[in-house]
C-alpha positions in Angstrom: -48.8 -153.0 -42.6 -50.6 -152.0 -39.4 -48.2 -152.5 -36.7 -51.3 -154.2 -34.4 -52.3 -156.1 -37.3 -48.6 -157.4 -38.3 -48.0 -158.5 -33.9 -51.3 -160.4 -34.7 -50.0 -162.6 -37.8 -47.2 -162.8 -35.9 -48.6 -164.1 -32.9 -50.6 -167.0 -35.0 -47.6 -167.3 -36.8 -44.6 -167.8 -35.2 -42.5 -169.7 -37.8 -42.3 -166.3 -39.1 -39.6 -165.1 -36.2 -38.0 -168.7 -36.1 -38.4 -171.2 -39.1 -37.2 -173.8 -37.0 -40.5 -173.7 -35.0 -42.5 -175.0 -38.1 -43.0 -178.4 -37.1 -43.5 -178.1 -33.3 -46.1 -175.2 -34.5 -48.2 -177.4 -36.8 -47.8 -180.7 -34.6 -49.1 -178.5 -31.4 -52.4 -177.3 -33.6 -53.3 -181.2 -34.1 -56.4 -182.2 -31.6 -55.0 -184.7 -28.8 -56.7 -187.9 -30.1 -57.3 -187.1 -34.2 -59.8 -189.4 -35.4 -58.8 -189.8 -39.6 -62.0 -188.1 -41.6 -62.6 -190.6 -44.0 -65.8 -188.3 -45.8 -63.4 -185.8 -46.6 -60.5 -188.5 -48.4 -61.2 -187.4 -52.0 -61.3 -184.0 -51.9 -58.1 -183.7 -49.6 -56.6 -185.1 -52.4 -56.9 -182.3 -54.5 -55.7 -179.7 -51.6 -51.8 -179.8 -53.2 -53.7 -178.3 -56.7 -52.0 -174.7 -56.5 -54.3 -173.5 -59.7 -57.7 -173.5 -57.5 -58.6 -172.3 -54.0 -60.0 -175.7 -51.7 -63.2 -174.9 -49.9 -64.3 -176.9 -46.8 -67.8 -176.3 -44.9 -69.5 -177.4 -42.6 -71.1 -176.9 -39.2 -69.0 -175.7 -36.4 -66.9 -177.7 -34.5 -67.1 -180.6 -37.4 -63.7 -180.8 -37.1 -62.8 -178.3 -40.7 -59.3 -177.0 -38.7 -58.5 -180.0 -37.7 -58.9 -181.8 -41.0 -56.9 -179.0 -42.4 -54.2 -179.1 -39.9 -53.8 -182.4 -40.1 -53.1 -181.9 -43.8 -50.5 -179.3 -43.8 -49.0 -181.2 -40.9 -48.6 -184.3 -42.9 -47.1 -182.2 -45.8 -45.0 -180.3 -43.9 -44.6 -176.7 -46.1 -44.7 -173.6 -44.6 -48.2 -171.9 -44.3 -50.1 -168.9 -43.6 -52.3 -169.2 -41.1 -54.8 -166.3 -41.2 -58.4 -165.8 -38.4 -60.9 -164.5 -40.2 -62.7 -163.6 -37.2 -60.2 -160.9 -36.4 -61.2 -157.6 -36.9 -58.0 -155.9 -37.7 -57.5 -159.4 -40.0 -60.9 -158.5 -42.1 -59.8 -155.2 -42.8 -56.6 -156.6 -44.5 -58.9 -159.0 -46.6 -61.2 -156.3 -48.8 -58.7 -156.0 -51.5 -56.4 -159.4 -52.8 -53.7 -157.2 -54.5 -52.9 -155.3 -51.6 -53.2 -158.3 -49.5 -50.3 -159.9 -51.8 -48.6 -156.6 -51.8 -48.1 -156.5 -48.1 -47.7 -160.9 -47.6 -45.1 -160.3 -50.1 -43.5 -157.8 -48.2 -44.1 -160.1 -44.7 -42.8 -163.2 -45.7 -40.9 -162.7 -48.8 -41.4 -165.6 -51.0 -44.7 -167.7 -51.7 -45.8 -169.8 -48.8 -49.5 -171.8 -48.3 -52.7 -169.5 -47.5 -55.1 -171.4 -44.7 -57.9 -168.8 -44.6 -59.8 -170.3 -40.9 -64.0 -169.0 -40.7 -63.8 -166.8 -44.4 -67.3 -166.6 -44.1 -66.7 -163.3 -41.5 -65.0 -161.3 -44.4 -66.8 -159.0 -46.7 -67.3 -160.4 -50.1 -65.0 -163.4 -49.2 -65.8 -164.7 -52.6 -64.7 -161.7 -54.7 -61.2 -161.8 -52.4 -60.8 -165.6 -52.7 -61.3 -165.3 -56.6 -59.1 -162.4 -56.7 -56.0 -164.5 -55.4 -57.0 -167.6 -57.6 -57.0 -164.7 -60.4 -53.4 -163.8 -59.7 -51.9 -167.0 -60.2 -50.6 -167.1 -56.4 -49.1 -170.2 -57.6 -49.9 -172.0 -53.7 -52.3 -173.6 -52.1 -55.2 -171.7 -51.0 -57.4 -173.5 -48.6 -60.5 -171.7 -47.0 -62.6 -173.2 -44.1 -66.3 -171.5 -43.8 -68.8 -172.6 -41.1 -71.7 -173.6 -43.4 -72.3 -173.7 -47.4 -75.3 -171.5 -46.9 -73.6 -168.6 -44.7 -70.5 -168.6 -47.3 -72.7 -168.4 -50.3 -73.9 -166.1 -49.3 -70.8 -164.3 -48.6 -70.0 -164.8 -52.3 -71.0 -162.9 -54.7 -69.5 -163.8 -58.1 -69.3 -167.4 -58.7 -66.0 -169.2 -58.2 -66.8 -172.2 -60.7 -63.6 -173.6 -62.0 -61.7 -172.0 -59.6 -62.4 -173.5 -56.5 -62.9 -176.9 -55.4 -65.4 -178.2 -52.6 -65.7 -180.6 -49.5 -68.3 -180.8 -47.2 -67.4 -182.1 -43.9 -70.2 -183.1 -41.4 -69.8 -184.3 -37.4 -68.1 -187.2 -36.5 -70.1 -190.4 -38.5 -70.3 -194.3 -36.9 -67.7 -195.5 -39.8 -64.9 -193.0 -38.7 -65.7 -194.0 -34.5 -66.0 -197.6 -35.5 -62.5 -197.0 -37.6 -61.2 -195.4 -35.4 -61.8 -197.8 -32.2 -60.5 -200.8 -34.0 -57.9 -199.5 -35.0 -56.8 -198.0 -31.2 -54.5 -200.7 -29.4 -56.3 -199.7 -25.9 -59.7 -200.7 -27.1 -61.2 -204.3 -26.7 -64.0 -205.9 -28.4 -66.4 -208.1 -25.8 -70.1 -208.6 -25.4 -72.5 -207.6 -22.5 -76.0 -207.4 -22.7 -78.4 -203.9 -22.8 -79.5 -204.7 -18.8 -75.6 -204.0 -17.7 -75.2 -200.7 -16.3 -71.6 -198.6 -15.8 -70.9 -197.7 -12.3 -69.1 -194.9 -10.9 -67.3 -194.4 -14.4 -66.6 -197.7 -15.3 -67.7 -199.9 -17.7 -69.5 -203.2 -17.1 -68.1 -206.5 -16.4 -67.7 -208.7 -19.2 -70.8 -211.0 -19.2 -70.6 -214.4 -18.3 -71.8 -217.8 -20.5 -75.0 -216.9 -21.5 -77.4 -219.6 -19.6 -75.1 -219.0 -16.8 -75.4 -217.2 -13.2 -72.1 -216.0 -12.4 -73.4 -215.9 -8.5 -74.7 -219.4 -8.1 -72.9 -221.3 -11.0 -76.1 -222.7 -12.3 -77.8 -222.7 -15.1 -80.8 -220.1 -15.4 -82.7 -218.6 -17.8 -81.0 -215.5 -19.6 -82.7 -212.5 -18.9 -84.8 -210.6 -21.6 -82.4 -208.6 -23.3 -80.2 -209.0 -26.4 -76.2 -209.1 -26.3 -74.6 -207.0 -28.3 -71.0 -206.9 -29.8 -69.5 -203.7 -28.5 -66.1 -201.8 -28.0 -64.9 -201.4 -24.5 -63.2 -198.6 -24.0 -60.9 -198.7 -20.9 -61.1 -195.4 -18.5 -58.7 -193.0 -19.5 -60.3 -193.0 -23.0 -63.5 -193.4 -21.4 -63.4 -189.5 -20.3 -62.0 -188.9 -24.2 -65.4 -190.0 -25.6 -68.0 -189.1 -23.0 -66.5 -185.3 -23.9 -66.7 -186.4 -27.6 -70.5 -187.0 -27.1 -71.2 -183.8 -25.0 -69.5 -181.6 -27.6 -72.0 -183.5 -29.9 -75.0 -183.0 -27.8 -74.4 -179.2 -27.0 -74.2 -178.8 -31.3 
C-alpha cells in the first residue's frame, strides 16, 4: 500500500493504532445536537444485511454522514471509514480485488466498509458491485451526493445487490419531533405581531382581550395566535444556524 495513502486511512482511522479508541472515535463523529431522521427508519433497517451494499443519497449536507454515523455508533462494530473525495483514496478504488487484497492485509480480519461521497470514484458502481460480488460477508454502506450524479457514476446495474434510501433536508415532522421531545423546549402561544428583540424571544402573551399595560380590557389586535415552541437562547443560536445552513442550500 502507498505509504501516503496508508498515513491517510490511518489518520481517518484511528482505531486502527488503538482499538480501544473505537467508541470515543464514532461518538466524536456524531453532530452536537442529532435530530433522529425518521424518513430514513426503514431502510436503516436493512443496513445490518451483509449480502447487499446500502446506498444513501441525497443533497449535500442532508445529513447522509450523520445518519450513517449515528448508525454504526449505535451498533458499535468496527468500521472502515473511507473519503472518497481523496485523491490518493480514488486511486485505491478502481479495482475491488486489490482493494480487498491490500484491506486484508491492513486490518486483518473483516470489519464494516462506510464508503463517504462514492459518487467521486470512477465507475463507483462497477467497484461497489465488485465487493457485493465477492461475498465480503460485511456491511457495505455507500453515501453519494445525489441519485442523479451516482447513476450516473454507475454503469452496470446493481439490482439485487444493493439496497436504497433517499434522504432529503431536515422535514417539519422530524423539527416538530424533535422539539417535543427536547426537555429545554416549552410550548406557549403569542401572536404573529410579537417581534424578538436583541436575540430573544417574545414574552408570553397575555389573556387575549387583555392589555398587559393598562389592565383593561381592549380589543385584540388583528392577528391570529398561534401554538408555537419556544426555544430558550442557547438553543436559540442551535436553530437560527440550522436555518442558515438551510438557506445557503
Amino acid at each position: 500500500m502507498n505509504p501516503d495513502l496508508q498515513t491517510i486511512v490511518f489518520q481517518d482511522n484511528p482505531w486502527l493504532r488503538d482499538f480501544s479508541a473505537l467508541g470515543s472515535w464514532l461518538r466524536s463523529r456524531l453532530p452536537a445536537c442529532p435530530i433522529p431522521r425518521t424518513m430514513i427508519d426503514k431502510g436503516r433497517s436493512k443496513w445490518k444485511d451483509i449480502h447487499r451494499a446500502h446506498l444513501l443519497v441525497g443533497p449535500r449536507q442532508a445529513g447522509k454522514s450523520s445518519a450513517i454515523w449515528g448508525h454504526l455508533a449505535e451498533v458499535g462494530e468496527p468500521v472502515l471509514y473511507v473519503d472518497c473525495e481523496q485523491a490518493l483514496v480514488r486511486e485505491w478504488c478502481r479495482s475491488a480485488p486489490l482493494f480487498l487484497v491490500e484491506l486484508q492485509a491492513l486490518v486483518g480480519g473483516p470489519v464494516a466498509l462506510f464508503f463517504d461521497e462514492v459518487e467521486h470514484l470512477e465507475n463507483a458502481g462497477l467497484f461497489v458491485k465488485g465487493l457485493v460480488d465477492r461475498r465480503v460477508n460485511v456491511p457495505v454502506l455507500v453515501t453519494g451526493s445525489s441519485s442523479y450524479h451516482l447513476g450516473s457514476k454507475i454503469q452496470e446495474s446493481l439490482a439485487g445487490r444493493a439496497t436504497l434510501a433517499r434522504l432529503l433536508p431536515l422535514a417539519f415532522s422530524e423539527v416538530r419531533r424533535s422539539i417535543s421531545s427536547t426537555s429545554e423546549f416549552e410550548t406557549s402561544s403569542f401572536t404573529t405581531s410579537d417581534r424578538s428583540t436583541n436575540g430573544q424571544m417574545p414574552a408570553r402573551s397575555s389573556r387575549v382581550g387583555s392589555s398587559p399595560s393598562c389592565g383593561r380590557s381592549c380589543r385584540p389586535p388583528p392577528a391570529c395566535t398561534i401554538g408555537v415552541a419556544h426555544p430558550r437562547p442557547r438553543l436559540t443560536l442551535w436553530w437560527r444556524e440550522v436555518t442558515r445552513s438551510s438557506v445557503s442550500r
